[in-house]
C-alpha positions as CSV (number, residue, x, y, z in Angstrom):
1,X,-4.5,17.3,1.0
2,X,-8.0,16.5,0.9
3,X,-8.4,15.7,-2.8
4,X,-4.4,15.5,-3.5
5,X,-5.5,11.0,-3.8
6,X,-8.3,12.4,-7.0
7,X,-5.4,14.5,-8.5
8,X,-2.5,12.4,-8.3
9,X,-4.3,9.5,-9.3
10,X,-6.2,11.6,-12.5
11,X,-2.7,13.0,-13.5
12,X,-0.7,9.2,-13.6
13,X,-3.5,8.2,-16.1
14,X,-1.6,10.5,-18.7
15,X,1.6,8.1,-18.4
16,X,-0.3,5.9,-20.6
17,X,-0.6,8.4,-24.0
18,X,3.1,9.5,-23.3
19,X,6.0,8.9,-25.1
20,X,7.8,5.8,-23.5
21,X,10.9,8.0,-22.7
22,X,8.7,10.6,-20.5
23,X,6.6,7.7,-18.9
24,X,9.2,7.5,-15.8
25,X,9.5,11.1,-15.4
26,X,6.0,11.6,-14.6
27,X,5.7,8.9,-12.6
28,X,8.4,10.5,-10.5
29,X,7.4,14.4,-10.4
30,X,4.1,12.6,-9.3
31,X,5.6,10.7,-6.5
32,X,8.0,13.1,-5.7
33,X,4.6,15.8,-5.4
34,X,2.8,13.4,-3.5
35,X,5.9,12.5,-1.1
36,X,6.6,16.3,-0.1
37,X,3.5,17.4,0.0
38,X,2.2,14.5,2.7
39,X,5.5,14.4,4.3
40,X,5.2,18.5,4.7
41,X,1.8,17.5,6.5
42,X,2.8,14.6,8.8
43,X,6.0,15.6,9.9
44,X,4.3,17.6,12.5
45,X,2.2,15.2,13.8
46,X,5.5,12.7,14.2
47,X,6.8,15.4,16.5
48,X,4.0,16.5,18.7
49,X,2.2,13.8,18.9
50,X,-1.3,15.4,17.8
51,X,-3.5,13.4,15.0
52,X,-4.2,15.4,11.8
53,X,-8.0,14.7,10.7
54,X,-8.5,15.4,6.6
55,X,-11.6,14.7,4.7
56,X,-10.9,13.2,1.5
57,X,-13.4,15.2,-1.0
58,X,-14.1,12.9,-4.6
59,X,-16.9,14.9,-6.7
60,X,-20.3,13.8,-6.5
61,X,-19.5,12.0,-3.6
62,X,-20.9,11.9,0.1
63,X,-20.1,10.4,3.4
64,X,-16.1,10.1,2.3
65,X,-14.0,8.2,5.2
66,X,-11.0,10.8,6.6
67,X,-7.8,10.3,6.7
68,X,-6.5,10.1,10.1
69,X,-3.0,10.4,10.7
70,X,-1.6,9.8,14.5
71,X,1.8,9.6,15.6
72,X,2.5,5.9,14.5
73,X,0.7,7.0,10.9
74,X,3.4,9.9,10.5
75,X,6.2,7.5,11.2
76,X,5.2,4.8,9.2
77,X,4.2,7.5,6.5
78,X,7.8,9.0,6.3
79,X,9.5,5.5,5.8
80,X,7.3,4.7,2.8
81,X,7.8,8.2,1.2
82,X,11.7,8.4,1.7
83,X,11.9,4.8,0.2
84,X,9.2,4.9,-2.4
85,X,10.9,8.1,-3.7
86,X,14.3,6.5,-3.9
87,X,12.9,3.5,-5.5
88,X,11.0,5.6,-8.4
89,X,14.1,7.6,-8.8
90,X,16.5,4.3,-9.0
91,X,13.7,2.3,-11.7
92,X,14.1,5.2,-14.4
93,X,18.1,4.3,-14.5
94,X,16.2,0.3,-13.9
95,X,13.7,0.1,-16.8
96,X,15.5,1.9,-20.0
97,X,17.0,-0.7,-21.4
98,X,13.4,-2.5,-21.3
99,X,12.3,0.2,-23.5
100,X,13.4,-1.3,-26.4
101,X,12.1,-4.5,-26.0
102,X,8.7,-4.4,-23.6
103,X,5.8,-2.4,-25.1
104,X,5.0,1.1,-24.2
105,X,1.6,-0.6,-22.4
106,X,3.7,-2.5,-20.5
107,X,5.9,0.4,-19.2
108,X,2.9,2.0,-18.5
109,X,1.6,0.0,-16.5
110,X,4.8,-0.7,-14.3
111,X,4.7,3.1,-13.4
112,X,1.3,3.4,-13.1
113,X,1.3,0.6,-10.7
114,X,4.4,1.9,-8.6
115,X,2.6,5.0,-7.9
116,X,-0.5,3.2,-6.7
117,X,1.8,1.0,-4.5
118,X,3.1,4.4,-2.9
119,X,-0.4,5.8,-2.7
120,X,-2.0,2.8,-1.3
121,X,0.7,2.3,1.0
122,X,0.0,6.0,2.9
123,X,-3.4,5.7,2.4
124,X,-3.5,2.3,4.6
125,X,-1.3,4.3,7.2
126,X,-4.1,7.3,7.3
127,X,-7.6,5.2,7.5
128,X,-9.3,3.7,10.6
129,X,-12.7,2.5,8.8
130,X,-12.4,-1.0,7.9
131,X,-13.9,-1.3,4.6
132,X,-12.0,1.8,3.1
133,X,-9.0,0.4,4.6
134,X,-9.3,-3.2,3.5
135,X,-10.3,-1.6,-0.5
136,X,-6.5,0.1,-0.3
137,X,-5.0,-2.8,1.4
138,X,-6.2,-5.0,-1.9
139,X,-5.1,-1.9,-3.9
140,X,-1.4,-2.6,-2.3
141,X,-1.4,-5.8,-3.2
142,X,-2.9,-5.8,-7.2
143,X,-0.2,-3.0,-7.6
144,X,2.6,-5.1,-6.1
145,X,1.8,-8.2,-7.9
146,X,1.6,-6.3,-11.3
147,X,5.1,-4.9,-10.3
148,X,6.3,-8.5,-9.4
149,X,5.5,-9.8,-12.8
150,X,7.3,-7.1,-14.9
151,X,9.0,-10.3,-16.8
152,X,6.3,-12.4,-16.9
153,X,7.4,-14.1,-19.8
154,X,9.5,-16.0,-17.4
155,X,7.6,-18.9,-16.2
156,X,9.3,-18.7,-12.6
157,X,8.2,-15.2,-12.6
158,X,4.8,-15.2,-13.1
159,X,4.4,-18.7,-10.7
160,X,5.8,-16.3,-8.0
161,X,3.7,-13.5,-8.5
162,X,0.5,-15.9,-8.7
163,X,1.7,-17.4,-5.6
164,X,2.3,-14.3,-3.4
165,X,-1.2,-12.9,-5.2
166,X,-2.8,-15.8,-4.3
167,X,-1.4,-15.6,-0.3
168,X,-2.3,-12.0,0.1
169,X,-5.6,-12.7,-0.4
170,X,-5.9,-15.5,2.2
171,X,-4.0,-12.9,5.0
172,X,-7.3,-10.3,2.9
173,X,-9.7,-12.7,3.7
174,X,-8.6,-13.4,7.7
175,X,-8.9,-8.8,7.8
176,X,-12.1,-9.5,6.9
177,X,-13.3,-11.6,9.0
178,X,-11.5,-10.0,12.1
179,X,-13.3,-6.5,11.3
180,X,-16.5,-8.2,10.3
181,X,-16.5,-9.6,14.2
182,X,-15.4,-6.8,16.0
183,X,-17.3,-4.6,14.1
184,X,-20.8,-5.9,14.6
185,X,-21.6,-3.6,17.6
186,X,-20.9,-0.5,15.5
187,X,-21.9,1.1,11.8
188,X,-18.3,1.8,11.1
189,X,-16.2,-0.9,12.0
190,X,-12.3,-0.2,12.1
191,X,-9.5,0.3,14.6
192,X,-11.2,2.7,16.5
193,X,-13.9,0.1,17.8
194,X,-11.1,-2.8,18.2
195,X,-10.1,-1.4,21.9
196,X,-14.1,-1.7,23.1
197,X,-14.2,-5.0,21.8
198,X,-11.3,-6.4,22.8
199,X,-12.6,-4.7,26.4
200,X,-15.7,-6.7,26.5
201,X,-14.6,-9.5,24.3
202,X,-11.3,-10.8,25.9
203,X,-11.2,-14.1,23.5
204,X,-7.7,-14.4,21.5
205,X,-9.9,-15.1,18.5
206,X,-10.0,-11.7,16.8
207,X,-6.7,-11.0,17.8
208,X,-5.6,-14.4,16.2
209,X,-7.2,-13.1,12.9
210,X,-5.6,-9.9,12.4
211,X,-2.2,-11.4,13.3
212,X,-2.6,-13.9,10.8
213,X,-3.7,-11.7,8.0
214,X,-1.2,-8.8,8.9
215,X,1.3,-11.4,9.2
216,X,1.0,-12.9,5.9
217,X,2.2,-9.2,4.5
218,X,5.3,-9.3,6.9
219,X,6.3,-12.6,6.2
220,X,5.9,-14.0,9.3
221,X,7.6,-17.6,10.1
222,X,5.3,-19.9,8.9
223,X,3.6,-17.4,6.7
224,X,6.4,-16.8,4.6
225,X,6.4,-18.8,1.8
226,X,5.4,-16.4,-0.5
227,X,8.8,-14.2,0.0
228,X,11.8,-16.0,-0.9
229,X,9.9,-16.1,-4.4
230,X,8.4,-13.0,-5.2
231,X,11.3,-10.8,-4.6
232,X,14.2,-12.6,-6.7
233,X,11.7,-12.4,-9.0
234,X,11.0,-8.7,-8.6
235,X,12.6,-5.9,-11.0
236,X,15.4,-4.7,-7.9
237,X,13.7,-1.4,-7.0
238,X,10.6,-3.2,-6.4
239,X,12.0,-5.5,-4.6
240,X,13.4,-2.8,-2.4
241,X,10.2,-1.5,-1.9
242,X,8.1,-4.7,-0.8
243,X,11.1,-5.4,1.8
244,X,12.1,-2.4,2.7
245,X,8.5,-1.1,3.4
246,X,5.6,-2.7,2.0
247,X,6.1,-6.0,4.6
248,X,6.7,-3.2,7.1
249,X,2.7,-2.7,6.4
250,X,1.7,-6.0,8.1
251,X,4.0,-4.9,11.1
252,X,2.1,-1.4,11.2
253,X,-1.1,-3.5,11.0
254,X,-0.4,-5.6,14.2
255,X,0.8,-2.5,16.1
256,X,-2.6,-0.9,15.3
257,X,-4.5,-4.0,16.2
258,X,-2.6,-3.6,19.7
């Protein structure tokens, strides 16, 4: 699993020279690959209760952050493979009769960006640093918003993906500052160094931070407003992704943070 992020991610390039009708398929044996194979590996974990340490390898590349996957990783981590995987598998039935009138580019890029949804999404589960964490976090949310605007010839579309775009990067921008704070004792801020802050910094402050940018994501009352737009306007199986587990992200967030 340590350069399975490099592979995937080099093989869903390819959807983009395909044939429109293949596109969807290999967005889903890609999916599908990277579902089994890091549900194979966490599963475990989810039932003993030990944390599975991987070094992510990229060529060329030194001083990688790990992927560290704990109990509440695996369990988040199995949620957003079962329902990524049955949300790829419902959009090729979804998208085929937009073959005929969206371009092939277009296409494209809806799987291409459903994949990095999935793949950001476990990635966020599986890092602790806070700057590698916070680059997939902004990975989640590009990807989403590209998959929000699938019709964005529809004015009321592409307001609503603008909106929720433009919210997830004020909840980005609180993560930020709430590792930037906690972090300044230590070379590698993350979660790891929140519980020795938070033991010599008993202030509600940083804590306030995180909740609010976390909370954005899960559409916490009053941070909501984004919601009730952005998935009407949502294509359905992306739609049942962002509810079913992508908000389920700023809920995972919090529980770190705790």
């Amino acid at each position: 699993m340590q350069n399975l992020p490099l592979i995937l991610i080099s093989a869903i390039l390819v959807v983009f020279v395909l044939p429109v009708r293949w596109k969807g398929v290999l967005a889903l044996i890609l999916v599908a690959a990277g579902v089994g194979i890091t549900s194979v590996a966490v599963y475990p974990v989810l039932l003993s209760g030990e944390t599975l340490t991987v070094p992510l390898i990229f060529p060329g590349m030194q001083e990688l952050p790990q992927l560290v996957i704990d109990q509440l990783s695996a369990y988040f981590i199995l949620i957003i493979n079962f329902t990524s995987l049955t949300g790829m598998i419902y959009a090729l039935g979804y998208l085929k009769p937009y073959y005929a009138t969206k371009t092939p580019l277009r296409i494209s890029i809806h799987f291409f960006s459903f994949f990095l949804l999935w793949l950001s999404m476990f990635l966020a589960a599986s890092l602790q640093e806070a700057f590698p964490f916070l680059i997939v976090w902004e990975l989640m949310t590009v990807s989403s918003f590209l998959l929000v605007i699938f019709e964005a010839e529809e004015r009321i579309t592409l307001k609503a993906g603008i909106n929720y775009l433009i919210q997830m990067h004020v909840g980005w921008f609180f993560l930020l500052v709430g590792f930037m704070i906690s972090g300044q004792s230590t070379d590698r801020p993350g979660f790891d160094a929140l519980s020795e802050y938070f033991a010599h910094n008993p202030n509600g402050l940083v804590f306030f931070l995180f909740f609010v940018g976390f909370g954005v994501k899960a559409g916490f009352i009053p941070l909501h407003t984004w919601l009730p737009q952005a998935h009407p306007a949502a294509p359905s199986h992306v739609s049942a992704v962002m509810s079913g587990v992508m908000i389920k992200m700023g809920i995972y967030g919090i529980f770190r943070v705790l």
